[in-house]
N, C-alpha and C positions, 0 to 999 in steps of 0.2 A: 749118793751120787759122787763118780769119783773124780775129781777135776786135775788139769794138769800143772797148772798154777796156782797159788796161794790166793785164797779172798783177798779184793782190794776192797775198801769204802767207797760206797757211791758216790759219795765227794771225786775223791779221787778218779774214779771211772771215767766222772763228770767233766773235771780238769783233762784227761788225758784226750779225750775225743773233741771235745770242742777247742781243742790246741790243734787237734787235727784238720775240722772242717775251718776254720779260720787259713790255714795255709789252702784250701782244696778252694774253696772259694773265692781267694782274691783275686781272681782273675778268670771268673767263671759266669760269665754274662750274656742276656742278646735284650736284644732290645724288639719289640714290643709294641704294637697302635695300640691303641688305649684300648679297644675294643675287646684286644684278648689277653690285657694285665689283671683283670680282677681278681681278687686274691694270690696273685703273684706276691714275690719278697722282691723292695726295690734294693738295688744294688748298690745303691750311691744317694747321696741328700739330693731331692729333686729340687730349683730354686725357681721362683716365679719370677720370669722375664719383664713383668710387667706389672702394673696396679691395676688393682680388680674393688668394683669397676675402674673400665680406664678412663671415662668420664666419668663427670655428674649425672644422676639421672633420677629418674620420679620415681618417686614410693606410691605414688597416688594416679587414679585419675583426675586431671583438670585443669590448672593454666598456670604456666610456669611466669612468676612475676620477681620485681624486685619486693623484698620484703617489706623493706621504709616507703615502699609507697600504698601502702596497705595497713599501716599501723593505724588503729582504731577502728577499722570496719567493724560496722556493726550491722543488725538489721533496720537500725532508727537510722544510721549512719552509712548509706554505703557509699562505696568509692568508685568511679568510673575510670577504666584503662580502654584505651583502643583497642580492637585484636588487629592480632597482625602475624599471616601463614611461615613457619617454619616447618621448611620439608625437610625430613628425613628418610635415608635410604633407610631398601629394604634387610640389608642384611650388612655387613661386616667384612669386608676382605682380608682373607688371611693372613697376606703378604702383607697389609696394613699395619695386622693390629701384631705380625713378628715387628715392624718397623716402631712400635710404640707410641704410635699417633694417637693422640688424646683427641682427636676432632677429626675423627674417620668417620662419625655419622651426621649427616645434614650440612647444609654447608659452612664450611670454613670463617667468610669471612661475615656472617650473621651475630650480632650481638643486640641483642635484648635493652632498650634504653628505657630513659624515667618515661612511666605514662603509659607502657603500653603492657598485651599477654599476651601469652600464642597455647594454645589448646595441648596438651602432652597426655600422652596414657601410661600406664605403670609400667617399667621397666626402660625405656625410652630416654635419650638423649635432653639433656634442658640445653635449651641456649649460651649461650658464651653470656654473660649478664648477669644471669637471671643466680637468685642467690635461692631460693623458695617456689612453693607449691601449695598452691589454694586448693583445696578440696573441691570437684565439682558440685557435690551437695550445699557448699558456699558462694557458689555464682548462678547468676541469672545471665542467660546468652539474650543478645538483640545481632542483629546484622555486621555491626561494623564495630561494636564496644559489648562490655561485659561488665555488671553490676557486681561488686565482691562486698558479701556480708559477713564475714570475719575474718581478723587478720593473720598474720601466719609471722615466726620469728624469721631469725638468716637463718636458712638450711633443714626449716621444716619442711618433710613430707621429701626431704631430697635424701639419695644414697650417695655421700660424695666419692672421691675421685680415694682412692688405697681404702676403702672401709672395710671391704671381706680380705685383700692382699695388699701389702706395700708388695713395689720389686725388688726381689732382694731375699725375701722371707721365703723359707721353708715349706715347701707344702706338701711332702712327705720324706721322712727320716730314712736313712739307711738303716734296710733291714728292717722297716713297717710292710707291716701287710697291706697292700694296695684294694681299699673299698670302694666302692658305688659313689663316695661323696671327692675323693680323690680325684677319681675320673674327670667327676663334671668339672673342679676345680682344674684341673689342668689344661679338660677343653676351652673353659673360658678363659687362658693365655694363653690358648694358642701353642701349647704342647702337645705334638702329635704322635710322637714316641716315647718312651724309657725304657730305660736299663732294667731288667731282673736279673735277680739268680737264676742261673739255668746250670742245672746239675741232669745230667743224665742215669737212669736211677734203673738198676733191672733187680726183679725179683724174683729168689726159688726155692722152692720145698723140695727136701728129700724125704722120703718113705717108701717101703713095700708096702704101707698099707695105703697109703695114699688115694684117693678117687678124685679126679677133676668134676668138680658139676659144670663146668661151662663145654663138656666136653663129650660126658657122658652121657654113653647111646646113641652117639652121632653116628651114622652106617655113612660109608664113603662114594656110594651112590645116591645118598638122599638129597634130590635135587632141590626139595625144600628145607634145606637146610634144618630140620627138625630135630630138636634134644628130647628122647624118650624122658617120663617120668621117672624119678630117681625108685630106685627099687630098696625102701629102706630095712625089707624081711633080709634081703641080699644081703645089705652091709651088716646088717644085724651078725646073720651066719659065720658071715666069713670073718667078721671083728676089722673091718674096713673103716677108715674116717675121711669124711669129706673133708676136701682141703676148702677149708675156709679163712685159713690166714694169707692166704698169697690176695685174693679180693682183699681183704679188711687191711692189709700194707698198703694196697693201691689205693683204698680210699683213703687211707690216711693223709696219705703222700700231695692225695690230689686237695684233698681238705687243708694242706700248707701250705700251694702252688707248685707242688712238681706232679707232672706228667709220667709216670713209671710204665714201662712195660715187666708182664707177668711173663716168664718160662715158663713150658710143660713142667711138671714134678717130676724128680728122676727116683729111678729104684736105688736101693741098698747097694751099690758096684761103684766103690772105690774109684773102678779107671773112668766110670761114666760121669761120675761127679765130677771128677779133676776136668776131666773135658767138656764139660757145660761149664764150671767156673770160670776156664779159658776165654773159653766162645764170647760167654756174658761180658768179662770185664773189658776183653777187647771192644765193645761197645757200649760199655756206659764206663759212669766216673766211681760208682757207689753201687755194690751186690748185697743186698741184702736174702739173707737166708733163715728158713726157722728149719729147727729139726737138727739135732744132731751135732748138739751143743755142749755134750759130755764123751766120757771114753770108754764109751759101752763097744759088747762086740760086735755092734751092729748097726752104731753110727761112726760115720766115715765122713761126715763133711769137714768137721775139729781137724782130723789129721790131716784129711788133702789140702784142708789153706794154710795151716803150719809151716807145711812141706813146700810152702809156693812163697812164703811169706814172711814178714815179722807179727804174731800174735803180739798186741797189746796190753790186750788184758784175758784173763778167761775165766768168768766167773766174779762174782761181785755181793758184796754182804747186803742184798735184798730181799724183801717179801713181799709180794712175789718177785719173779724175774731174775733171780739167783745163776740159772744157768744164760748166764750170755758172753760172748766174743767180740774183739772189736780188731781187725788186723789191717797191715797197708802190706801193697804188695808194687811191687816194681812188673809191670808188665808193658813192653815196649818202649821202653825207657820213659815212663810216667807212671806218677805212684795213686795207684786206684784202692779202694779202700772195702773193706766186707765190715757189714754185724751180721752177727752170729745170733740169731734170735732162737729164742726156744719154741717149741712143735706148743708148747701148749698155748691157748688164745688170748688166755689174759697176761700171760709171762709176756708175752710176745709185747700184746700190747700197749704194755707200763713200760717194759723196756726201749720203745719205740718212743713212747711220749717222753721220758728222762732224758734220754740219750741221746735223740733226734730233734724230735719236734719241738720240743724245749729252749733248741737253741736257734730256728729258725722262727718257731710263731710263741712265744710266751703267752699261756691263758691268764685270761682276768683272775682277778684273785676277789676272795670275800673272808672277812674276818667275823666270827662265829661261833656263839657256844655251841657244844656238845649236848646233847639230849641223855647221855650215860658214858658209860666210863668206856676205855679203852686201851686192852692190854694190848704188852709191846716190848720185846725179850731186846735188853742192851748188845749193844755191839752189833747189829745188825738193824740198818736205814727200811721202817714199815711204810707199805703205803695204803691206807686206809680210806676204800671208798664208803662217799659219802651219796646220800641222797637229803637234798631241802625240805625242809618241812616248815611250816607256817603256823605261833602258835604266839598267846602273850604269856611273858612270865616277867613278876614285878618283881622277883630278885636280880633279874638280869637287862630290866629295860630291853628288851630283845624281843621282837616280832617274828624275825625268822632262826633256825636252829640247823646244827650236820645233825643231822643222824647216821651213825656208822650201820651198814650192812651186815646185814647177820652173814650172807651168804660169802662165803670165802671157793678159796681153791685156785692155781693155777688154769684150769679148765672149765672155771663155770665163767662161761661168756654174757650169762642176765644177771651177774655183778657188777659188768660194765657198762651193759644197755640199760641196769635200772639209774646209775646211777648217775648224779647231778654231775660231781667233781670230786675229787683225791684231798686226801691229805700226805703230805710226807713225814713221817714220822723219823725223826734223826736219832741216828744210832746211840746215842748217849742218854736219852729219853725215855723212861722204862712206862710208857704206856700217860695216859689223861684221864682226868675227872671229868664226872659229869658237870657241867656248867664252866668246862675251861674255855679259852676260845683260843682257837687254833686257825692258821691259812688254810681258804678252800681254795684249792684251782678249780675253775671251771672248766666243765667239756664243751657247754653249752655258754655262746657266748652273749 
């Protein structure tokens, strides 16, 4: 394959594009109800306005008391406290708990004295007083008083006041992935919005051989909207490939919190490409494209964004993912940015998780022998999938193990569905032993 610039090191690639989305991003945000951040990237340190809980409140059911008036209860021994009613509202006012009022549930000017309890259930408000929580499986109710048969220390059975938040603290980093637990934590101070990354993201494939399956066999009368069954004797014949990497971008993309739209795929025409590049970039921030990532007679995406552009890199000492681009282009006087991905699905794909997703969602890592050895030619960065397997071995204290796949090739895509996670294999590294332990990235998190 004949490339138009020199191999850089995927270091270097690495370095050269994440210097790029660092300037595209700093000022590239919307903000967000919580409802529709999840797995969004936050934009900024998000900080908690408030201590969480912002009172005291029960771990338990049963009657919130002072503790030293309970010391030594026993069953030979019990202690009698008056009851006495402490209402609490039934919910929280927002504007409240933005105001940081620590005494937003029940009322205010209530305080708990010696002698007496007032009945609490779990999650719930204690009293202004009250330092502890008796277990109701430790009282005996009568009318007007409450017999307590064991005693409780200060602050047992209680959640106090900053336990899960101080105000002030951190509760999600710039540039974490916003989860399920984030959420709930933000609703309960009363955070109603944040900041994300919002990058505007379009994708396209070129080929004449190209087939859309979201597309195909649609008749432009068919009021039910019906996609005939894929005809695969057709594609067989004609040596046709369904475009399957323009979907597997979009899930990608969506699987890191951006929202992409897909383009038609256009044919092998120079002037149609540059004109779909146009159209695209005019409306997002980021094009990414597979296909047409060398300087063959018959890919034309390379030269049209040259021609439009500053190429950054072209081509990079990887395996797989060797043929890829990464350019910026001034269009309407702001600079929008292309990868140049490769037609085949696993090139496409590794190049996609290095170079992209890399620097927006970092995968977990696991540290891990080898099950067998693993060649690896210097001067060029391998990336080596792996699939988990579960097994004991008493030379390596090791329960679980990588196993490297046998199954290679830029184009075999159940190299990447079978496998667990990657290794990167660094260019200076001529391949591992069996029993060495090397970083897994995970796919699966």
């Amino acid at each position: 394959m004949k490339f138009v610039k020199e191999l850089i090191s995927y270091e270097d690639a690495k370095k050269i594009t994440f210097e790029e989305l660092n300037k595209l991003t700093k000022d590239k945000y919307k903000k967000y109800d919580l409802s529709d951040c999840l797995n969004k990237i936050s934009y900024e340190d998000v900080i908690s306005p408030a201590d969480l809980p912002i009172f005291n409140k029960s771990a338990m059911d049963g009657y919130s008391v002072i503790a030293e008036d309970v010391f030594g209860a026993s069953e030979s021994n019990p202690i009698i406290l008056e009851k006495i009613e402490f209402k609490e509202s039934d919910s929280v006012e927002l504007d409240k708990l933005n105001n940081l009022s620590k005494n937003v549930v029940g009322d205010e000017n209530f305080e708990l004295t010696n002698g007496f309890a007032t009945k609490v259930s779990t999650g719930t408000k204690i009293p202004n007083g009250s330092n502890a929580v008796v277990m109701k499986e430790y009282v005996k109710e009568y009318d007007d008083y409450i017999e307590v048969y064991g005693g409780v220390h200060p602050f047992e059975n209680v959640s106090k006041i900053g336990e899960d938040l101080k105000k002030g603290d951190v509760i999600i980093k710039k540039g974490e992935m916003i989860n399920p637990y984030h959420i709930a934590l933000l609703a309960s101070v009363g955070i109603q919005k944040i900041k994300c990354v919002y990058l505007k993201i379009g994708i396209l494939s070129t080929g004449d051989e190209l087939i859309s399956i979201e597309n195909y066999g649609k008749e432009a009368n068919n009021k039910n909207d019906e996609i005939k069954k894929i005809d695969m004797e057709y594609i067989h014949k004609t040596g046709s490939i369904i475009n399957s990497n323009s979907l597997m971008l979009k899930c990608l993309l969506k699987n890191c919190g951006f929202d992409a739209k897909t383009y038609p795929h256009v044919e092998d025409n120079p002037a149609k490409i540059k004109k779909c590049i146009l159209e695209i970039l005019s409306e997002n921030d980021i094009l990414m494209t597979t296909g047409g990532t060398s300087v063959g007679d018959r890919d034309y995406t390379f030269e049209e964004i040259s021609k439009l552009g500053e190429i950054l890199y072209h081509g990079i000492k990887l395996r797989p993912g060797r043929p890829v681009g990464f350019s910026k282009i001034k269009h309407t006087d702001t600079i929008k940015y292309v990868y140049i991905f490769s037609g085949y699905p696993v090139a496409a794909a590794i190049q996609f998780e290095l170079l992209f997703n890399k620097y927006f969602k970092p995968l977990h890592t696991l540290n891990l022998p080898l099950t067998r050895n693993f060649a690896s030619s210097l001067g060029r960065t391998d990336i080596m999938r792996v699939k988990l397997i579960k097994k004991s071995d008493i030379n390596t204290n090791s329960k679980l193990f990588a196993e490297p796949l046998r199954i290679s090739g830029s184009g075999v895509i159940s190299s990447l569905s079978s496998a667990d996670g990657y290794a990167i294999i660094d260019e200076n590294i001529e391949g591992y032993e069996k029993g060495d332990i090397i970083t897994i990235y995970l796919f699966k998190q």
